[in-house]
N, C-alpha and C positions, 0 to 999 in steps of 0.2 A: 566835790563838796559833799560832807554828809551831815547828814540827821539825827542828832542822838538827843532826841528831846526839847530841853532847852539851850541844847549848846550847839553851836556851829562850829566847823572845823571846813580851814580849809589850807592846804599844806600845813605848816607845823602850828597856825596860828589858832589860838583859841581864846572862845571867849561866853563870857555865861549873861545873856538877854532877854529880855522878855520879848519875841518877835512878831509886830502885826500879823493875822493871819493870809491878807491879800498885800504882805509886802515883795517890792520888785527888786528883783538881785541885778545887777551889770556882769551878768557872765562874759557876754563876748568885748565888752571892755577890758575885764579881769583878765581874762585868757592872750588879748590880743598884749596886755601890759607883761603878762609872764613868759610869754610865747620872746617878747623882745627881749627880754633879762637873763633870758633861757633858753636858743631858741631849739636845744635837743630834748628839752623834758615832755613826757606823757603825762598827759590831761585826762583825769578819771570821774567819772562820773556814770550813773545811769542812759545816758545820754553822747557818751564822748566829749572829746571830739577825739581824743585820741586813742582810748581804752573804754570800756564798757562796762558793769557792773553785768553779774551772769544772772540775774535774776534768786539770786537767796543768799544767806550767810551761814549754809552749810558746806560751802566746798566743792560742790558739785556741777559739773556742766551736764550741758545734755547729751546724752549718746550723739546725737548729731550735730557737728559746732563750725557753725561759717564766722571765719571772720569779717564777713562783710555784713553792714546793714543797712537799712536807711534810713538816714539821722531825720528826717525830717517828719518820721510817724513815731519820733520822742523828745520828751521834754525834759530839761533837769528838774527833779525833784518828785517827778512822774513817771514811779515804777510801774504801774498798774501793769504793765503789756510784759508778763514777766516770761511768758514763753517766748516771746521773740526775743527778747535780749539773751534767753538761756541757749537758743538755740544758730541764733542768727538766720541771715536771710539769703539761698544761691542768687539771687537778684538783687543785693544791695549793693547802691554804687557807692559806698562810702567804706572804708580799709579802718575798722575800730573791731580789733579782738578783745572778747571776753575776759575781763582777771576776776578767778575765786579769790574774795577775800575773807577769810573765818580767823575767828580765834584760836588759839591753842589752849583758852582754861574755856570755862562752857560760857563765859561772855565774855564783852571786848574791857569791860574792867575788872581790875584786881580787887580779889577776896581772900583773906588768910584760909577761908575755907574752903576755898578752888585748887582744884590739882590741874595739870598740863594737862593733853590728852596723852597718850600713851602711844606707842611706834606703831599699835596695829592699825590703832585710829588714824594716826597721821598719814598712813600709807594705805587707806582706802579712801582717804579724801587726796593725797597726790593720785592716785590711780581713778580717780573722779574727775580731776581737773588737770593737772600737768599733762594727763596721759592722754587728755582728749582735746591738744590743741589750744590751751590756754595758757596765761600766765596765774601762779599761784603766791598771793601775800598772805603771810602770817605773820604773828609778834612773836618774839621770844622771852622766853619766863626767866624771871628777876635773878641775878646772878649767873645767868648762865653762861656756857663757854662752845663754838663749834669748833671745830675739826675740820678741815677742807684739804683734799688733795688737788692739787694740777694734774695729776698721771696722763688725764686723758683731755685734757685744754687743746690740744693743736691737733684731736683726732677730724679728721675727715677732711676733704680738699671741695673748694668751689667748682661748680662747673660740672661735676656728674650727674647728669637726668639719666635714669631707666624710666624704661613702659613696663619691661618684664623682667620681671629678677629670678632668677633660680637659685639656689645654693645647693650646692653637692661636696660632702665629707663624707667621712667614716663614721655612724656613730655620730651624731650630733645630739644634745641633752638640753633641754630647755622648758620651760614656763611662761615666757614673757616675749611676744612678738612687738619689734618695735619697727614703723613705717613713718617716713616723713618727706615732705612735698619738699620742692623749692621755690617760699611764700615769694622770691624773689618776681618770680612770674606767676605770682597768681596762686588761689584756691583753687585744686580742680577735679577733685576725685569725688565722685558724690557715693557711689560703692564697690567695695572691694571683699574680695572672698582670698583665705591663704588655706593652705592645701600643704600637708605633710605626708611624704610618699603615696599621691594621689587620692587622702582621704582630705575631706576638709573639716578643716577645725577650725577657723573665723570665721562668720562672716559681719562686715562691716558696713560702715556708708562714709563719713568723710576723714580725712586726713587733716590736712593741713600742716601746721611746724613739725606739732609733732603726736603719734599716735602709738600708744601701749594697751597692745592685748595684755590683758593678766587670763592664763589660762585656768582650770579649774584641775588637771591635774599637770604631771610632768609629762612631755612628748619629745622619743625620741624616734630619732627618722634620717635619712639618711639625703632627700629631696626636700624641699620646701620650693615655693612656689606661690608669689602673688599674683592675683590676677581681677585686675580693675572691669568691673563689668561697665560702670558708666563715670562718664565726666566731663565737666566742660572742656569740648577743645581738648586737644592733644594729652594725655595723661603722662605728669611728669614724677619721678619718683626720687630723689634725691642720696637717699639711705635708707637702707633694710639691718636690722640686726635682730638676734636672737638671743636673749639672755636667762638665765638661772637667777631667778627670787630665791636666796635660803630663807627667807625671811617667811616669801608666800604658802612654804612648803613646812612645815614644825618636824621631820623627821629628815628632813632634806642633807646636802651638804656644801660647803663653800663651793661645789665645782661651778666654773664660771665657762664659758666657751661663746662665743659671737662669731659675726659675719657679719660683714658692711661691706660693701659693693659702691 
């Protein structure tokens, strides 16, 4: 449910009230009624129960992003604790990951005088949130149109956990290191360091779905090499790829090259 003043919104329903200031909602009514009518939808809120609010509406997670917390040091409508929700907790027994949600004009309503944000904006706020283990919502600007491939829909197979991943080519060309756990058993990497022909150029702390270095220049190298200094319990690694930003680089060019394991 959210809070825009005097409106309340909750799924597509809206509605314009004047609200007592010590009035009681029936959340786990509400939820227990949507949960039956629904019972695959995610439930968003500051609070969960199923998704989380990351603490602000710029897009951003924290460098370090547990999907776990514990719902019971939060209440709906009671952001205050905004670092624990940005962050999450390695000791929460409850499975509620973080969604940035921002706008794409500079607020969540339309203005003939608002512009989108622009691709550079939009890809430091996915390289905020998407890339550190979150889910990312935004709205799309009025008349617009997207473009979607499948190319790479049925890449990767269930079932492969690495602890240590190496890759060895010839010649490897990249910007953007991408690592992700298998959430299927668990968060469990708390830090990690990557290493390209023996120098190190990350170092990190959690993982989880999914996690993208953006580097600050182009690195090429012929080894790479993660390597988990701590984590809960057995360290599983899912997938490792290596991609080219032309986007992150302005003199760059399409060449594109990975590795997944």
């Amino acid at each position: 449910m959210a809070d825009m003043g005097s409106y309340k919104r909750f799924g597509s329903m809206e509605q314009r009230v004047r609200m007592p200031a010590n009035m009681s909602y029936y959340f786990e009514e509400w939820f227990e009624m949507v949960k039956e009518l629904q019972s695959s939808i995610n439930i968003f809120s500051d609070a969960g129960p199923d998704v989380r609010w990351v603490g602000n509406e710029n897009g951003f997670a924290g460098n370090t992003s547990w999907s776990t917390i514990n719902r019971t040091l939060l209440s709906i409508g009671n952001g205050d604790n905004v670092g624990y929700l940005n962050t999450g907790d390695p000791q929460g027994t409850d499975w509620v990951p973080p969604e940035c949600d921002v706008s794409i004009r500079p607020g969540w309503f339309w203005h003939a005088s608002e512009q989108p944000k622009e691709l550079s904006q939009l890809l430091e706020i996915y390289y905020n949130s998407k890339a550190i283990d979150t889910t990312f919502s935004t709205n799309l600007a009025e008349k617009s149109s997207v473009d979607a491939s499948s190319q790479r829909g049925d890449e990767g197979a269930a079932g492969q956990h690495w602890i240590e991943i190496k890759a060895a080519s010839g010649g490897l060309r990249f910007n953007v290191i991408r690592i992700q756990e298998p959430i299927g058993l668990g968060q469990r990497i708390i830090g990690h360091e990557v290493y390209a022909d023996g120098k190190l150029i990350v170092e990190g702390t959690t993982v989880g779905h999914k996690r993208l270095h953006r580097l600050g220049d182009v690195v090429e190298a012929t080894v790479v090499k993660v390597q988990i200094l701590e984590s809960k319990g057995v360290p599983l690694v899912s997938s490792f790829g290596l991609h080219f930003d032309p986007f992150g680089q302005p003199n760059g060019t399409s060449v594109y090259k990975e590795l997944s394991y």
